[in-house]
C-alpha positions as CSV (number, residue, x, y, z in Angstrom):
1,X,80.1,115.5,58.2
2,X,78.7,112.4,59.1
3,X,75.0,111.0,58.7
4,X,72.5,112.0,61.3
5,X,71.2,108.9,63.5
6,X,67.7,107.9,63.4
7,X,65.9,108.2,67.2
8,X,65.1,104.9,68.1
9,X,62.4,105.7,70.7
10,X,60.9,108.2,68.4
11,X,60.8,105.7,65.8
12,X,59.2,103.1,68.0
13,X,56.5,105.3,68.6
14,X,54.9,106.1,65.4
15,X,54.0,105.3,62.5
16,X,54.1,107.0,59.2
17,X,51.5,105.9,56.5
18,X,51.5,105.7,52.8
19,X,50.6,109.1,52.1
20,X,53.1,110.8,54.5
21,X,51.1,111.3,57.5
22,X,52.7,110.8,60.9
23,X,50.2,108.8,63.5
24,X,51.2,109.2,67.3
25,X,49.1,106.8,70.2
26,X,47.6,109.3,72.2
27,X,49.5,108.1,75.4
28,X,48.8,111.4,77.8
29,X,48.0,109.9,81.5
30,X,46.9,106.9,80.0
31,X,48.4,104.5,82.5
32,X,48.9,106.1,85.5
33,X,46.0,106.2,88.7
34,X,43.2,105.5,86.1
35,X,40.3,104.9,88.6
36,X,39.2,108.0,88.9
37,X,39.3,109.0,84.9
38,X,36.0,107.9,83.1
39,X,35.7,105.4,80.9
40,X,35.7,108.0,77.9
41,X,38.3,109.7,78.9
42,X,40.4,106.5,78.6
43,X,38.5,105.3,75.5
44,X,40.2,108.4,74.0
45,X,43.9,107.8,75.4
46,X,43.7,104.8,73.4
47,X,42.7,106.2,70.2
48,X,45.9,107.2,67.7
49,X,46.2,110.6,66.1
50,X,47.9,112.9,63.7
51,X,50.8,115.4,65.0
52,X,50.0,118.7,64.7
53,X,51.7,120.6,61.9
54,X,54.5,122.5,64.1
55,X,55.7,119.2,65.6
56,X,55.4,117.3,62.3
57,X,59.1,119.2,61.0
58,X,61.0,118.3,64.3
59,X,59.5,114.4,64.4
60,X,60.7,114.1,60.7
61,X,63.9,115.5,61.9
62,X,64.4,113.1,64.4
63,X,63.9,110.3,61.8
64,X,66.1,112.2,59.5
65,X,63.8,111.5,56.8
């Protein structure tokens, strides 16, 4: 059986840090008809996050780490 592929646009979309943690850019309607979201609303889309915990197994799945 051969080696499972990594997926390239998941991996260009995270990042993992030192301790294991998998960061996400929170990129939910951030860039599409924006004038009539306020300003915090898109202060927050650009902000980057944690996955939750039940999307954390299939991400690292994905990367086959």
């Amino acid at each position: 059986m051969s080696k499972q592929k990594t997926t390239k646009s998941v991996e260009k979309r995270i990042k993992i840090t030192s301790t294991g943690k998998i960061l996400r850019r929170h990129q939910l309607a951030a860039g599409h008809l924006k004038s009539h979201k306020s300003k915090s609303a898109l202060n927050r889309a650009k902000k980057t996050k944690t996955f939750a915990k039940g999307e954390v197994r299939a991400i690292r799945r994905m990367l086959g780490i």
